[in-house]
PLY file of the C-alpha trace (Angstrom):
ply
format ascii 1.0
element vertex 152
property float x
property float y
property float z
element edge 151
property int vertex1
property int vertex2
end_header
-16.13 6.39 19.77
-13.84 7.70 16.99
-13.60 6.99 13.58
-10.27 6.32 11.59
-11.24 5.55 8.01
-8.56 3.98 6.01
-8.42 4.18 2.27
-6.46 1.98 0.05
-5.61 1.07 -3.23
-4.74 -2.38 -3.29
-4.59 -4.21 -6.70
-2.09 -6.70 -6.34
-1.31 -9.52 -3.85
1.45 -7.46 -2.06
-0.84 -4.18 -1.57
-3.53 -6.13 -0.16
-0.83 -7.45 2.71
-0.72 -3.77 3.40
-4.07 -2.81 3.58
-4.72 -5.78 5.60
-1.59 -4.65 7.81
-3.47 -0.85 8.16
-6.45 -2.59 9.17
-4.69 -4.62 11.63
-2.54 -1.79 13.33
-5.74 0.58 13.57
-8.00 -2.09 14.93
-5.33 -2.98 17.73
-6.87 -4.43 20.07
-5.84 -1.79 22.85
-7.17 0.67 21.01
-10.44 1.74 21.04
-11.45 3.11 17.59
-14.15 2.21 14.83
-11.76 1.07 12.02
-13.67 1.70 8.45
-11.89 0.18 5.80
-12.65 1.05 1.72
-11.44 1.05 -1.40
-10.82 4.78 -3.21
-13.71 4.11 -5.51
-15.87 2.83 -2.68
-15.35 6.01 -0.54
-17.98 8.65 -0.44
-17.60 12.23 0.83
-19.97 11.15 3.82
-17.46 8.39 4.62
-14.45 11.42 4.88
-17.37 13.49 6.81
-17.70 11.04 9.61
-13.92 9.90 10.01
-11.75 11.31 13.02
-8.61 10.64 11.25
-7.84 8.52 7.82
-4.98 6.21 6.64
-4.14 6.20 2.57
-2.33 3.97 1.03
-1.67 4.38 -2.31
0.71 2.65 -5.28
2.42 4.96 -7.41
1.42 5.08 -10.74
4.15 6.40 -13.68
5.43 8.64 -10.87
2.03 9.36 -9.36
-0.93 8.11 -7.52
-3.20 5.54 -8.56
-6.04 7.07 -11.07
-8.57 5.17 -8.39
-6.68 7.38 -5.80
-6.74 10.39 -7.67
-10.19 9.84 -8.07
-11.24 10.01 -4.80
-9.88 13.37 -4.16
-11.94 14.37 -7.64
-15.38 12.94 -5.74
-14.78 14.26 -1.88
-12.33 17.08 -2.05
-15.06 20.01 -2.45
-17.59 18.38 -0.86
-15.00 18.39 2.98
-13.26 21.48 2.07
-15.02 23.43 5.10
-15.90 20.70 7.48
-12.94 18.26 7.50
-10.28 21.47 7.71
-7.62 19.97 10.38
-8.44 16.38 9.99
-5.30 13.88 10.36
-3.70 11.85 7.97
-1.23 9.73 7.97
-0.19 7.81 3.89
1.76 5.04 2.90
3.02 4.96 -0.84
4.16 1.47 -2.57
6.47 2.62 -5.04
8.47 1.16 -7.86
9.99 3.96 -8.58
10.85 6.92 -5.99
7.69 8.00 -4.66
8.52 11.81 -5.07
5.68 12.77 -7.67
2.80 10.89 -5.69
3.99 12.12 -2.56
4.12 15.80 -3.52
0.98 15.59 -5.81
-0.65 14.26 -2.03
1.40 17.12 -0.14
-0.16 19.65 -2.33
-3.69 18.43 -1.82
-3.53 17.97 1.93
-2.49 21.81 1.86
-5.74 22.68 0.05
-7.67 20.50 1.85
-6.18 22.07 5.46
-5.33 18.08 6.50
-2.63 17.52 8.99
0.15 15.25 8.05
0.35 13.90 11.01
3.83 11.72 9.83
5.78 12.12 7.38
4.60 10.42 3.85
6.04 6.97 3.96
7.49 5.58 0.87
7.82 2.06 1.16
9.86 1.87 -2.42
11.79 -0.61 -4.50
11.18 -4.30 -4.65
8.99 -5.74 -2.58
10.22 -6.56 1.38
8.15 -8.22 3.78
9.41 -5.58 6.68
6.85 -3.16 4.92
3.81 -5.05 6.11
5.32 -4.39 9.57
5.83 -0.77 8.86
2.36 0.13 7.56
0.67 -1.86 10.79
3.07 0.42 12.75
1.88 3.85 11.07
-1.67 2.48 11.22
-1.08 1.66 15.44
0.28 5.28 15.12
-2.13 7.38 13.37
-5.35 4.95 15.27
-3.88 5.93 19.03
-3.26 9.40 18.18
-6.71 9.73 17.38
-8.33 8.25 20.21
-6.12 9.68 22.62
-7.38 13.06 21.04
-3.57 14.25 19.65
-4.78 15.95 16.62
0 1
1 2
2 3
3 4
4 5
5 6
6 7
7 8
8 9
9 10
10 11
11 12
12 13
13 14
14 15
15 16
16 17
17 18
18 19
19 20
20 21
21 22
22 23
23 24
24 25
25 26
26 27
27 28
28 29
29 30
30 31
31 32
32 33
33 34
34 35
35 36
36 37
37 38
38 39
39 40
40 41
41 42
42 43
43 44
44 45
45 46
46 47
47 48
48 49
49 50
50 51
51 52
52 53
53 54
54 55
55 56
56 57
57 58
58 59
59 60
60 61
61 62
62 63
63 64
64 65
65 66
66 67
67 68
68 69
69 70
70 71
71 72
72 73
73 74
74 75
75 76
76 77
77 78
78 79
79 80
80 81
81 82
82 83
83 84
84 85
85 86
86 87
87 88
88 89
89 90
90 91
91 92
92 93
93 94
94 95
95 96
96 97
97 98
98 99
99 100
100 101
101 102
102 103
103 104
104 105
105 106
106 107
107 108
108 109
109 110
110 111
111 112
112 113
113 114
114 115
115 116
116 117
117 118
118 119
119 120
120 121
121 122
122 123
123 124
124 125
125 126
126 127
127 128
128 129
129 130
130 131
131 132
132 133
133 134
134 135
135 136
136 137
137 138
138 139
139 140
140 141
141 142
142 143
143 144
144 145
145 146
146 147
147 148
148 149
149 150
150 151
């Protein structure tokens, strides 16, 4: 069975309805995928080792990602450089502001790290609407069917 491992930085009330949202679309019931939620600070290099395909979500912090986030990438990036080359990803970014910084800061990594984008970054920006739970369960469904049906 494959592995989609989603990551997310959730420190407020509306961030955890996304996270739970991710966790929902991936672990649709007519898929048929290990779903591995954890928090950036709780994920490991071993965790990014054994995952078929991950899921960030991420807040934007003064026009980039979350330090916790950031952080991540700090622990696992070196350690997957040569064994995760190719792996999907698909992000969601809460933003306040515009998104642009995190989302390019992310684009830039992903290129060093060989991931494939497999969607573009969303950017689920501006005050808070409930449609964004919806659309982070949708790129969850997504990214979770992709990988089992072996797409990427």
């Amino acid at each position: 069975m494959k592995t989609v491992l989603i990551i997310t930085h959730a420190p407020s009330e509306n961030t955890a309805k996304l996270a739970n949202a991710a966790s929902k679309g991936a672990g649709h019931p007519d898929i048929d995928v290990k779903v591995i939620c954890k928090r950036p600070q709780d994920t490991e290099p071993e965790d990014v080792l054994q995952a078929d395909g991950i899921l960030l979500g991420t807040t934007e912090n003064l026009s980039y990602m979350a330090g916790l986030t950031k952080d991540f990438f700090d622990r696992c990036y070196y350690p997957v450089l040569e064994e995760k080359q190719g792996l999907p990803i698909a992000v969601y970014i809460r933003a306040g502001f515009d998104g642009m910084g995190t989302r390019r800061a992310l684009e830039t990594i992903f290129t060093g790290l060989r991931w494939q984008l497999v969607q573009p970054i969303m950017v689920l920006k501006g005050n808070w609407q409930d449609e964004f739970i919806d659309e982070v369960e949708t790129l969850a469904m997504t990214l979770a069917a992709g990988v089992e049906a072996g797409m990427y």
